[in-house]
KEKE-3310 file (N, C-alpha, C; in steps of 0.2 Angstrom, whole numbers, plus 5000, padded with zeros to 4 digits):
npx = (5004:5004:5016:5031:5035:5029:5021:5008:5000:5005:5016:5027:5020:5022:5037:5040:5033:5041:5054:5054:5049:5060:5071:5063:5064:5079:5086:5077:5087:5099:5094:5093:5106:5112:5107:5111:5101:5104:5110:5125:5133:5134:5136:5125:5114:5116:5109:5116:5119:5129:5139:5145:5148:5161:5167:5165:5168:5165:5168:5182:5185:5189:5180:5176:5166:5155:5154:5144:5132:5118:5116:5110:5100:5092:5089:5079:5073:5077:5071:5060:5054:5056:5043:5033:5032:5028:5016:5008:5010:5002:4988:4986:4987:4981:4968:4966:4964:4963:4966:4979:4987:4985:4994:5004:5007:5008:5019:5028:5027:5027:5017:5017:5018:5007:5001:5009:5008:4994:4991:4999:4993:4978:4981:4985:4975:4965:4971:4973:4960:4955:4961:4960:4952:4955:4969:4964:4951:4953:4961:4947:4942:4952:4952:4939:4928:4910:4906:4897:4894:4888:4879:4872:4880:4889:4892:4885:4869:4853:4840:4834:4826:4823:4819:4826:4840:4836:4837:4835:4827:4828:4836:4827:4824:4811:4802:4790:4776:4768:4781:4787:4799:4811:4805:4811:4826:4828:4827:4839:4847:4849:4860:4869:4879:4887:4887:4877:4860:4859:4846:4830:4816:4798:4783:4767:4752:4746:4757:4761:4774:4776:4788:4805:4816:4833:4846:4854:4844:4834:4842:4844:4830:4826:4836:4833:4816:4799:4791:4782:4791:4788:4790:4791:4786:4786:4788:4802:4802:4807:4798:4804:4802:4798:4799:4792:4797:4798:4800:4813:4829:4839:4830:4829:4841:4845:4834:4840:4851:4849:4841:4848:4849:4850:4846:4836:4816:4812:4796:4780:4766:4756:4762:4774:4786:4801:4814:4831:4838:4855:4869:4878:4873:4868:4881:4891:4900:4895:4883:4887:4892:4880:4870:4880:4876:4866:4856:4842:4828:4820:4830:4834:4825:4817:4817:4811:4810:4811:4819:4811:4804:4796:4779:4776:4771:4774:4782:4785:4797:4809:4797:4784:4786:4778:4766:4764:4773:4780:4779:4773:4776:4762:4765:4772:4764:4754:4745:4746:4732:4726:4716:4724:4726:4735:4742:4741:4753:4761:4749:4753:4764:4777:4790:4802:4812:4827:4838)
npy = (4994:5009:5007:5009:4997:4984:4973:4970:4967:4957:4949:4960:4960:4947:4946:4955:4950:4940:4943:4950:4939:4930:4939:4940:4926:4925:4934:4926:4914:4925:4925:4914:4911:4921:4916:4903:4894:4880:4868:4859:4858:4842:4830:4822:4829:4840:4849:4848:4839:4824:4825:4837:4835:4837:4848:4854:4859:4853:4838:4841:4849:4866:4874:4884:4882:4892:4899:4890:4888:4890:4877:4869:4857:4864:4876:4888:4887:4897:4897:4893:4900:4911:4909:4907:4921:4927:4923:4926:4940:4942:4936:4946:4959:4958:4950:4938:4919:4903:4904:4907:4897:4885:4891:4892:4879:4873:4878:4875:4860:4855:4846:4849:4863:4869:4868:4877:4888:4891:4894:4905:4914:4915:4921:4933:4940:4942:4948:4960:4964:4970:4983:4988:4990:4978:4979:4980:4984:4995:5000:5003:5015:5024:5025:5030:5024:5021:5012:5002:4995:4978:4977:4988:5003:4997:5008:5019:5028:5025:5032:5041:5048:5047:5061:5071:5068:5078:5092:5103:5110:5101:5102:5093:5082:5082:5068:5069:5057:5058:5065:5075:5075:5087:5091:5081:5082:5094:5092:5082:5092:5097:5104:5102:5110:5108:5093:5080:5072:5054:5047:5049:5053:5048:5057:5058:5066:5073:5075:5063:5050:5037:5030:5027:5034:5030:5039:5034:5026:5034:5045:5036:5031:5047:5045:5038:5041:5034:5029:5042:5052:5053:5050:5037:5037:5031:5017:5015:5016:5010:5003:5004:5001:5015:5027:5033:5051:5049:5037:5027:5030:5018:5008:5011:5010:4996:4992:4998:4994:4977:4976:4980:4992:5007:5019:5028:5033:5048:5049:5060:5063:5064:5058:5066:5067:5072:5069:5061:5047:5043:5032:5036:5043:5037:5031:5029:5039:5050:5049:5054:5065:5075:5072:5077:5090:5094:5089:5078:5086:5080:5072:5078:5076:5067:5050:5047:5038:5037:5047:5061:5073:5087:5085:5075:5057:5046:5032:5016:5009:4998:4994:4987:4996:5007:5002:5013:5021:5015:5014:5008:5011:5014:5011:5008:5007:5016:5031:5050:5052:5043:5045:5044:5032:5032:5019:5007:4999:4982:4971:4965:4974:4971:4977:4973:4982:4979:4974)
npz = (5000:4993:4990:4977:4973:4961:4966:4973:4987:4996:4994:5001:5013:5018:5016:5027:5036:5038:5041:5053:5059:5062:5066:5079:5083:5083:5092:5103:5103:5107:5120:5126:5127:5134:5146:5147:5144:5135:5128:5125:5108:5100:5091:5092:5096:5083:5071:5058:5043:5040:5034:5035:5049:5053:5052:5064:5082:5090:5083:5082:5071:5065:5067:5079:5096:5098:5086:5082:5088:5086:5078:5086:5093:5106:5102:5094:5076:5067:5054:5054:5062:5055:5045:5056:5059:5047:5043:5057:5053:5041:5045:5054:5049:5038:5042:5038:5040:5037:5021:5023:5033:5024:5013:5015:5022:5009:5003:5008:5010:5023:5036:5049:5053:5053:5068:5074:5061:5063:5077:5078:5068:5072:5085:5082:5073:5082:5091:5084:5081:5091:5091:5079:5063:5047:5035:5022:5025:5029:5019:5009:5018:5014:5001:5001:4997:4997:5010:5016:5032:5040:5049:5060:5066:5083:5090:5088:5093:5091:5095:5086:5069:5052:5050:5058:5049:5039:5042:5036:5021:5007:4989:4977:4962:4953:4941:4931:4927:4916:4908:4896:4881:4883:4896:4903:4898:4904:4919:4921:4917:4930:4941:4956:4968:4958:4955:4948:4948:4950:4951:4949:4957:4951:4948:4949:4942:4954:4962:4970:4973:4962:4959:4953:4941:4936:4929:4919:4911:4909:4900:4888:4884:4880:4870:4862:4854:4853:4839:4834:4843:4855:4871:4885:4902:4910:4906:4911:4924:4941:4954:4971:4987:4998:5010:5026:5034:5050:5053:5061:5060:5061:5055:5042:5038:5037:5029:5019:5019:5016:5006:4996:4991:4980:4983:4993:4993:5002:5007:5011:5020:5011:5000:4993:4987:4998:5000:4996:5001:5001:4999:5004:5014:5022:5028:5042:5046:5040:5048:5059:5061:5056:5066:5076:5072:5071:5085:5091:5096:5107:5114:5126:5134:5147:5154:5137:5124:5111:5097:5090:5078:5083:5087:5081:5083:5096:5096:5104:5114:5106:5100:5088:5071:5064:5050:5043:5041:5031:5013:4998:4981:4969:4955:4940:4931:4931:4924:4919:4915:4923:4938:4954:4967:4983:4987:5001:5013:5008:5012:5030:5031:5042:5054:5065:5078:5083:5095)
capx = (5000:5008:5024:5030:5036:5024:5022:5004:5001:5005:5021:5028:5017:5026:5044:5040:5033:5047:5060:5053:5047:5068:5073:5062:5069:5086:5084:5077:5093:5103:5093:5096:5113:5114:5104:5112:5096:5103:5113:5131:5134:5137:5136:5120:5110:5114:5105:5116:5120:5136:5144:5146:5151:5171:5170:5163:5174:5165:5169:5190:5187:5192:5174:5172:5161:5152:5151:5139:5126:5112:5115:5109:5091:5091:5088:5072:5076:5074:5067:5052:5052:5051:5037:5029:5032:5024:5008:5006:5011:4996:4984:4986:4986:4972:4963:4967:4967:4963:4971:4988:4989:4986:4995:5010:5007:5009:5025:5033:5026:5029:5009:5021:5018:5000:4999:5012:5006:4988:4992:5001:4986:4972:4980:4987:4970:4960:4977:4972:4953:4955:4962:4957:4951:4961:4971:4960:4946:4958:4960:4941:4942:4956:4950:4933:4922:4905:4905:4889:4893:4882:4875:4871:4885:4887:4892:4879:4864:4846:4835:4833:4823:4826:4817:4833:4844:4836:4832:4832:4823:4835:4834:4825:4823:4807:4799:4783:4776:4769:4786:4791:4809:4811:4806:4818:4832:4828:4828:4845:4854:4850:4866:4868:4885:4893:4885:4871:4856:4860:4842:4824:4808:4792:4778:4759:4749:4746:4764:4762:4779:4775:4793:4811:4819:4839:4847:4855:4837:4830:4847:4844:4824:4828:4840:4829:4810:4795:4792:4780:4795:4786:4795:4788:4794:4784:4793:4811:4802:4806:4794:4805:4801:4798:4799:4793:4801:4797:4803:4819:4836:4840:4827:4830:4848:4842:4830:4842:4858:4850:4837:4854:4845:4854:4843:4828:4815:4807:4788:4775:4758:4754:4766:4776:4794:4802:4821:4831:4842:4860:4871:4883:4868:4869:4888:4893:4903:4889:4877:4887:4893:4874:4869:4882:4876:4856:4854:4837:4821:4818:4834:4834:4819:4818:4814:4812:4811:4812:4820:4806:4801:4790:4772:4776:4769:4781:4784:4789:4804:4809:4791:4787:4786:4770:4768:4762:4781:4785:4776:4775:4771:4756:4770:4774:4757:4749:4746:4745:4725:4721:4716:4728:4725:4738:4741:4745:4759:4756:4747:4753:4772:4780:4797:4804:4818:4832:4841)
capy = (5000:5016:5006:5008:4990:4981:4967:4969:4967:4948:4948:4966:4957:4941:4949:4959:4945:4935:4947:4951:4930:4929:4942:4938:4920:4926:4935:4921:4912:4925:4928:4909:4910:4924:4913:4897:4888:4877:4861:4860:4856:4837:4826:4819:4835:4843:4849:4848:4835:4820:4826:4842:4838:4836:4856:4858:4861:4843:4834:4841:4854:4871:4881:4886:4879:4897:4896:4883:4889:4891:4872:4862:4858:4864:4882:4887:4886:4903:4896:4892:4907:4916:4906:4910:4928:4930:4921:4931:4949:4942:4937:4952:4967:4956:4948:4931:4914:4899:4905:4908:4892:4884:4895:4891:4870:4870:4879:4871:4855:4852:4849:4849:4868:4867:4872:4885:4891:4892:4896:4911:4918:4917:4925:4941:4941:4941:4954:4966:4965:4974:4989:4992:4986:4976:4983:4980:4987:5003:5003:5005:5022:5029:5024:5035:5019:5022:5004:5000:4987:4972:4979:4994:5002:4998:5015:5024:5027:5023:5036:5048:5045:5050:5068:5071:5070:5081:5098:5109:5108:5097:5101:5086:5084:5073:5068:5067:5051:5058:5071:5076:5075:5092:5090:5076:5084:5097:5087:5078:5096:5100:5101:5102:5112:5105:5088:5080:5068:5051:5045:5054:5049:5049:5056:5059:5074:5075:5073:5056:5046:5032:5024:5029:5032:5030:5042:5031:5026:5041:5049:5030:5035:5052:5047:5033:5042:5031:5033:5047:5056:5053:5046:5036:5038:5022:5010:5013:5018:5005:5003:5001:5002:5020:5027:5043:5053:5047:5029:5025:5027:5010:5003:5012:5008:4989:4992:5000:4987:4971:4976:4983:4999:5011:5026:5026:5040:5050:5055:5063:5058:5064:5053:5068:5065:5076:5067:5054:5044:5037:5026:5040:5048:5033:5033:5031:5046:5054:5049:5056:5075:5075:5072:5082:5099:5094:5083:5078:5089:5076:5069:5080:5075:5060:5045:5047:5029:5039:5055:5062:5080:5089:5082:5065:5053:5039:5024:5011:5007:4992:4990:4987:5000:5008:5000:5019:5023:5010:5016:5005:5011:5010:5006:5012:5006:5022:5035:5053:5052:5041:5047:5041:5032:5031:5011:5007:4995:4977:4966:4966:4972:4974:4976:4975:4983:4973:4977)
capz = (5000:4994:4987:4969:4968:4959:4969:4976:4995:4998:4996:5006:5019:5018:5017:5031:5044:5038:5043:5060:5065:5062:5070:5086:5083:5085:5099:5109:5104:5111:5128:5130:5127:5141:5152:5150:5142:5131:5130:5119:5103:5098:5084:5090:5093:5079:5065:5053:5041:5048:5028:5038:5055:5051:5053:5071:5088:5096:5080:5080:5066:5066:5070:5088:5099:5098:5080:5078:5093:5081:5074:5091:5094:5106:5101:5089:5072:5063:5048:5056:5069:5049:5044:5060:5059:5039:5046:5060:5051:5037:5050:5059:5044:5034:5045:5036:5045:5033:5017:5027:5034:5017:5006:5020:5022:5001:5001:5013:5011:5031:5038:5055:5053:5053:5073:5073:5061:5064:5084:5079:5063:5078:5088:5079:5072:5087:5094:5077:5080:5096:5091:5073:5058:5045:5031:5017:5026:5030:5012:5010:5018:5009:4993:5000:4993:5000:5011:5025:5038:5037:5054:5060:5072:5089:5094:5087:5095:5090:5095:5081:5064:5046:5049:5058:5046:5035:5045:5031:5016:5001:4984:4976:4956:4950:4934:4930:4922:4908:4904:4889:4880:4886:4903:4904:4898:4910:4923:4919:4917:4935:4947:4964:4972:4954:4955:4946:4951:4947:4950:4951:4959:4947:4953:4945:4942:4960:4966:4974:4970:4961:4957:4955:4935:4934:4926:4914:4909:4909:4891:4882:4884:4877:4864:4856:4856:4849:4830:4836:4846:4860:4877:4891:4908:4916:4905:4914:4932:4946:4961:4977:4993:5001:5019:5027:5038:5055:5053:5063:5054:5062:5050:5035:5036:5038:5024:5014:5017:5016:5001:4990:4987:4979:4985:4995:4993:5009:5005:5017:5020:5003:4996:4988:4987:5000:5002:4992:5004:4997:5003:5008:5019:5029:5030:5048:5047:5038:5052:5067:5058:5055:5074:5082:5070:5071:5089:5091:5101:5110:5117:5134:5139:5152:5148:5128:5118:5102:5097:5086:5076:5086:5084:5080:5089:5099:5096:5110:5115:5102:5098:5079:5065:5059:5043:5039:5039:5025:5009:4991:4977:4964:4951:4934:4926:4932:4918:4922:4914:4927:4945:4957:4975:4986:4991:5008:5013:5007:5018:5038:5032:5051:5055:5073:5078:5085:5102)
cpx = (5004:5014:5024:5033:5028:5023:5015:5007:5004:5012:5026:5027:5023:5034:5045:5040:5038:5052:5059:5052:5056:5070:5070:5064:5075:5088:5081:5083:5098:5103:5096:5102:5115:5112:5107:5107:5097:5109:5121:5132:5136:5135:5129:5113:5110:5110:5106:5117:5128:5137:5149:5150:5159:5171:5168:5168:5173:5169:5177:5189:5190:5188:5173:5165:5153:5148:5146:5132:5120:5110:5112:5101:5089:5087:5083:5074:5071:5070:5060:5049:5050:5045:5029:5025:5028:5018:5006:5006:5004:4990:4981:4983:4979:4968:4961:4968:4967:4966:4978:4990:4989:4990:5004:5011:5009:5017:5028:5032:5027:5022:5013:5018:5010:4998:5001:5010:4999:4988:4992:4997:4982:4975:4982:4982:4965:4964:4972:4963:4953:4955:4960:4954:4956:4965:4968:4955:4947:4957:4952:4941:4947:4955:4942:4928:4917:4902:4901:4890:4889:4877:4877:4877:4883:4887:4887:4872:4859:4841:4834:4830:4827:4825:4824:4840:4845:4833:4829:4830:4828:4832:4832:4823:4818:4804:4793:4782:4775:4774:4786:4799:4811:4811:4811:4822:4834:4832:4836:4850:4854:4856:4866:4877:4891:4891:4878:4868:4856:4853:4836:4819:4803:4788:4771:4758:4749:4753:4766:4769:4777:4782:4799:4813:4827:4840:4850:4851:4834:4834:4844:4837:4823:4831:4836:4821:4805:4795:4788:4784:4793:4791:4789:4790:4794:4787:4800:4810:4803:4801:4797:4802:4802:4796:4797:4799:4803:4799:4812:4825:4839:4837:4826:4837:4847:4839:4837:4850:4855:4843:4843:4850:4852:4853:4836:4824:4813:4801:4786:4769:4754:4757:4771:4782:4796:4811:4824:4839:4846:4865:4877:4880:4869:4876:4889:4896:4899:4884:4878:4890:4885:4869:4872:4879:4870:4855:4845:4833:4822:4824:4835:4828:4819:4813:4810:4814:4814:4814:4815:4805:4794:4782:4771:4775:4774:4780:4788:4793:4803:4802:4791:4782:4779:4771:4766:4767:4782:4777:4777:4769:4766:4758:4768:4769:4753:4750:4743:4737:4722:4721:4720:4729:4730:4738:4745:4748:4754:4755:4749:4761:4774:4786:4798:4811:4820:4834:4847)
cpy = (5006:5013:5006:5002:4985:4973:4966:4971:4962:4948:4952:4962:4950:4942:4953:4955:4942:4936:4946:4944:4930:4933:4940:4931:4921:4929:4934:4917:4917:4926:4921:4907:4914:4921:4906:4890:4885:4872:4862:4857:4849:4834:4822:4825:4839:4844:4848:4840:4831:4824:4832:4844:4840:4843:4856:4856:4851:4838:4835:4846:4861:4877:4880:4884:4885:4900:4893:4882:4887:4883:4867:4864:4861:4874:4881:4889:4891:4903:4896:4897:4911:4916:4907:4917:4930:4926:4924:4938:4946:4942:4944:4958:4964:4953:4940:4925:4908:4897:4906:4901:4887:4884:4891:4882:4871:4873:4877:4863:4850:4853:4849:4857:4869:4871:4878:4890:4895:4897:4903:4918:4918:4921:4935:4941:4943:4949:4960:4968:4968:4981:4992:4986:4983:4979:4983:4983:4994:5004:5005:5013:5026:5031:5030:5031:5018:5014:5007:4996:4986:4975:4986:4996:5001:5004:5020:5024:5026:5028:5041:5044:5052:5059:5072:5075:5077:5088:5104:5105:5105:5099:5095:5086:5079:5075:5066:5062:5051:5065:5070:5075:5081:5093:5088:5077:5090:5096:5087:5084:5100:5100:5105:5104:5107:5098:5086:5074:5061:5047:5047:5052:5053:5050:5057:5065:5076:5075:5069:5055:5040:5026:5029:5029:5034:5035:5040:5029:5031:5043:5042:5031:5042:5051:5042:5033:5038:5033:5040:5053:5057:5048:5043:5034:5029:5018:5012:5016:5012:5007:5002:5004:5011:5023:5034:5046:5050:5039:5030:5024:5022:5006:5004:5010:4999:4988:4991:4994:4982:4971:4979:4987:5002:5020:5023:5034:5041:5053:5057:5061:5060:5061:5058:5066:5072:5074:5061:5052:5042:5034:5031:5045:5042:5031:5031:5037:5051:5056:5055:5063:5077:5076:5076:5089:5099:5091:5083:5083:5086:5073:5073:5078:5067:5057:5043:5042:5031:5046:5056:5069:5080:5089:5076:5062:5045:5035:5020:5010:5000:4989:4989:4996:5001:5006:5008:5022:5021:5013:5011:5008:5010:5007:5012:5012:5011:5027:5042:5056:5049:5044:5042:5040:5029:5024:5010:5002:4987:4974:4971:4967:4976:4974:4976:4977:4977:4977:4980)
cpz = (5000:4992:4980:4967:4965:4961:4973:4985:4998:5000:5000:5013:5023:5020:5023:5038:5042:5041:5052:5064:5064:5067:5079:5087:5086:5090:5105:5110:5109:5120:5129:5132:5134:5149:5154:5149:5138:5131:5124:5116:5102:5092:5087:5093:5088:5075:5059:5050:5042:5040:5032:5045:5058:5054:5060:5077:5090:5091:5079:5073:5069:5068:5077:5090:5099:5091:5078:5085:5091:5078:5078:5091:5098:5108:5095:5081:5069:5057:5049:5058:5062:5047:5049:5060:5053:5041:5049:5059:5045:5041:5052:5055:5040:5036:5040:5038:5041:5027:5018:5027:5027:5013:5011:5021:5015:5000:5005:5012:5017:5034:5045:5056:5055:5063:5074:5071:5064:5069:5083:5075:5069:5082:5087:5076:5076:5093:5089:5077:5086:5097:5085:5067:5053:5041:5024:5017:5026:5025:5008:5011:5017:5004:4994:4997:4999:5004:5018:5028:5038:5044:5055:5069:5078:5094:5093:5089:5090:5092:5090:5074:5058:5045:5053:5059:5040:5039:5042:5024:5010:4995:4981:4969:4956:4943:4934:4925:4915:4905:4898:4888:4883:4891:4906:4905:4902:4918:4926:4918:4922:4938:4952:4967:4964:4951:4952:4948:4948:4945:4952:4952:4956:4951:4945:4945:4948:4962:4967:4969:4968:4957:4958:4947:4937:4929:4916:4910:4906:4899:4887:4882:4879:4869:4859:4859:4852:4842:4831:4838:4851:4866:4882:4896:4911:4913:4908:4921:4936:4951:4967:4982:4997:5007:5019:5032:5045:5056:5054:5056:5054:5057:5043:5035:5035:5032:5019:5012:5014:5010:4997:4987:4985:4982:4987:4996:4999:5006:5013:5016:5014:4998:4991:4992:4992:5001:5000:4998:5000:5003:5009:5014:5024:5030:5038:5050:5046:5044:5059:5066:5058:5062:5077:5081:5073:5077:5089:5098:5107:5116:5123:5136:5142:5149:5141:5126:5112:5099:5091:5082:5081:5083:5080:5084:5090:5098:5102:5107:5110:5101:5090:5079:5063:5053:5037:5039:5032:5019:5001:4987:4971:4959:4945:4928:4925:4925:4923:4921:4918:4934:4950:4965:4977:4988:4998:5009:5012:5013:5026:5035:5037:5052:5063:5071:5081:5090:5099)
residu = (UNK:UNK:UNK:UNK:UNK:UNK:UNK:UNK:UNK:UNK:UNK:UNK:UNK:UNK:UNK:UNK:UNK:UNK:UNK:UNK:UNK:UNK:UNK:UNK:UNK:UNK:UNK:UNK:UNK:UNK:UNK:UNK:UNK:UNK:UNK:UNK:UNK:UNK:UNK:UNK:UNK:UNK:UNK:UNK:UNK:UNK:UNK:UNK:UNK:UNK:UNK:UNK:UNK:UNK:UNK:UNK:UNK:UNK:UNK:UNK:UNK:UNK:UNK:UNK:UNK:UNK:UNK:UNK:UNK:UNK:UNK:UNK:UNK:UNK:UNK:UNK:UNK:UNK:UNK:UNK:UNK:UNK:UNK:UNK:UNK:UNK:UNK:UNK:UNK:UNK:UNK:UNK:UNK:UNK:UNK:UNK:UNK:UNK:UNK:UNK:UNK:UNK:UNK:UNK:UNK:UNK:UNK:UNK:UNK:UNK:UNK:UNK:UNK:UNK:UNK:UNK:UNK:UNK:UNK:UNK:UNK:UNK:UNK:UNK:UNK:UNK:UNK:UNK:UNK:UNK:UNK:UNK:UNK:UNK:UNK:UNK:UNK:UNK:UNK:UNK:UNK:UNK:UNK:UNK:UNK:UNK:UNK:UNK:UNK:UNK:UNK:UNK:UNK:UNK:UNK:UNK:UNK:UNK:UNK:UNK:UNK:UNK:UNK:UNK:UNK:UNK:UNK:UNK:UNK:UNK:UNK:UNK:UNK:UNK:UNK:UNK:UNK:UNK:UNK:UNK:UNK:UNK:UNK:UNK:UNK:UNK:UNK:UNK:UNK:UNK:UNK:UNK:UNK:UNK:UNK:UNK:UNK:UNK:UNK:UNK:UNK:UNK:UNK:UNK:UNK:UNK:UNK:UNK:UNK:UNK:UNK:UNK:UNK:UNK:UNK:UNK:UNK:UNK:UNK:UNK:UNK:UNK:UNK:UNK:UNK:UNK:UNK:UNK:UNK:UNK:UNK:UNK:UNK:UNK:UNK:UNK:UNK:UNK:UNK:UNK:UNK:UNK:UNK:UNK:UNK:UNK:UNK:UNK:UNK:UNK:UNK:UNK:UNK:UNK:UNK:UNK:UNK:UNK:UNK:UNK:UNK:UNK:UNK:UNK:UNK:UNK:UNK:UNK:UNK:UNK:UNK:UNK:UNK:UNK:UNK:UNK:UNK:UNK:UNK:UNK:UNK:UNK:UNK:UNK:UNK:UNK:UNK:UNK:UNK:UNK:UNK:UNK:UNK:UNK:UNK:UNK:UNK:UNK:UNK:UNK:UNK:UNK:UNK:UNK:UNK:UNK:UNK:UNK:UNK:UNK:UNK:UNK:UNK:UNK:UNK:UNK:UNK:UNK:UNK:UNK:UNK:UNK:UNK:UNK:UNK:UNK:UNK:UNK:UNK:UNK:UNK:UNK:UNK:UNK:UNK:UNK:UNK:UNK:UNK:UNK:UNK:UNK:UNK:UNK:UNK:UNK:UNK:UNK:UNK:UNK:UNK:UNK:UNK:UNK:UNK)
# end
């Protein structure tokens, strides 16, 4: 990370634990030598091969008994203490335990390693989950790549709903079902601080939102219009799932990870589009800059289950969800000649929170 050798990460890692399991190897070597923990060289501890023992002091050669410390059993044998060392520096920075021991049995061809290593992956892993996250997930936010933990953090509180987040009013661009190419292109040449809207919620004559068109959809609509020159929005609108205000961020985040939304809109009890949630609004970094500027009403008052907009009615503590939170719409079938009744959630859809 950050090197110009072209070598990936693998290997830096590898040469790096390797270094360090050696050095700490050799340096258990010399405490024992200082201590006296270790037994003296002969022809039937060695390690090395008998071709070789002709040179050692036990054997009448000419190498010093000193010399040849590193060659008795019983000191620990740096090759391994290496092998240790790039297991546990992978482990540790990647949060890798299976792949390691693996990658490390097949190059050696010694399953003798197999505890070693393993011993030493779990616990540089289990060390590295203590203090931070691994090195890949680090690289996540360097890179600034908009990533949602599978769960909702544990440091962040629960009391507050998506109204919120939103204290002032957002600019928000929609399309009407039956627009014209003109419209569209309208539409499509808004921007926002530089930036333009990747995807815009349909609504009817009345307002109601009745789906979501991608932007993408929307230019390839525009660029290939019916033989008439006519465009229609409802064939490239989607129908997802839509929240109001007052529905816990806990459950739009929940909604929004484990339905791989890409955007979710916010209507009001008239079902107009009033705020389009992205992935980067629920951000946890997003969440808690957003919270310190805006805290909720509610949060000083004793005993409060739910931080809420003044004149919203509570919700119990971990009770379920009004399903008049959750909104689906009539879909992209609608035309804007026909009159348009708002549909309320299908069946009994409930959600409970979670502890």
């Amino acid at each position: 990370a950050g090197s110009a050798i072209p070598s990936g990460l693998l290997l830096p890692q590898i040469v790096i634990g390797s270094l360090l399991g050696r050095i700490i190897t050799l340096l258990i070597i010399v405490l024992q030598v200082r201590v006296g923990w270790y037994a003296g060289a002969s022809d039937a501890n060695s390690i090395w091969a008998a071709d070789v023992q002709a040179f050692f002091a036990y054997s009448g050669g000419p190498l010093p008994e000193t010399a040849v410390l590193t060659a008795t059993t019983s000191f620990p044998e740096p090759g391994i203490g290496a092998l240790v060392g790039a297991a546990a520096f992978l482990g540790g920075s990647g949060r890798i335990t299976l792949f390691i021991v693996v990658m490390l049995v097949e190059i050696t061809g010694d399953p003798a390693i197999i505890l070693p290593v393993g011993v030493a992956t779990m616990v540089a892993v289990l060390t590295g989950n203590i203090f931070n996250h691994g090195l890949y997930h680090s690289l996540i936010d360097v890179q600034s790549f908009p990533f949602l933990p599978d769960n909702w953090p544990k440091r962040m509180r629960t009391n507050f709903r998506i109204a919120d987040l939103f204290r002032e009013e957002l600019p928000i661009v929609t399309v009407g079902l039956g627009a014209s190419k003109t419209q569209i292109e309208e539409a499509l040449a808004v921007e926002v601080n530089g930036h333009k809207f990747k995807s815009f919620p349909v609504v009817n004559m009345k307002g109601a939102a009745v789906g979501v068109a991608q932007r993408a959809q929307l230019e390839e609509l525009i660029n290939h219009p019916d033989d008439d020159g006519n465009v229609d929005v409802g064939s490239v609108t989607d129908c997802p799932l839509m929240v109001r205000k007052h529905l816990p961020v806990r459950a739009a985040y929940e909604i929004f990870k484990h339905m791989e939304m890409r955007q979710l809109v916010v209507v009001d009890h008239a079902h107009v589009p009033k705020a389009v949630i992205t992935r980067k609004t629920l951000l946890p970094c997003e969440l808690e800059s957003q919270l310190d500027r805006c805290p909720s009403p509610l949060d000083s008052l004793p005993g409060s289950p739910v931080a809420s907009p003044p004149g919203s009615p509570q919700l119990p503590r971990l009770g379920l969800i009004r399903p008049a939170d959750l909104y689906v719409p009539p879909g992209p079938a609608m035309r804007p000649d026909v009159p348009s009744t708002p549909v309320s959630p299908v069946g009994s859809f409930y959600l409970r929170q979670t502890s």
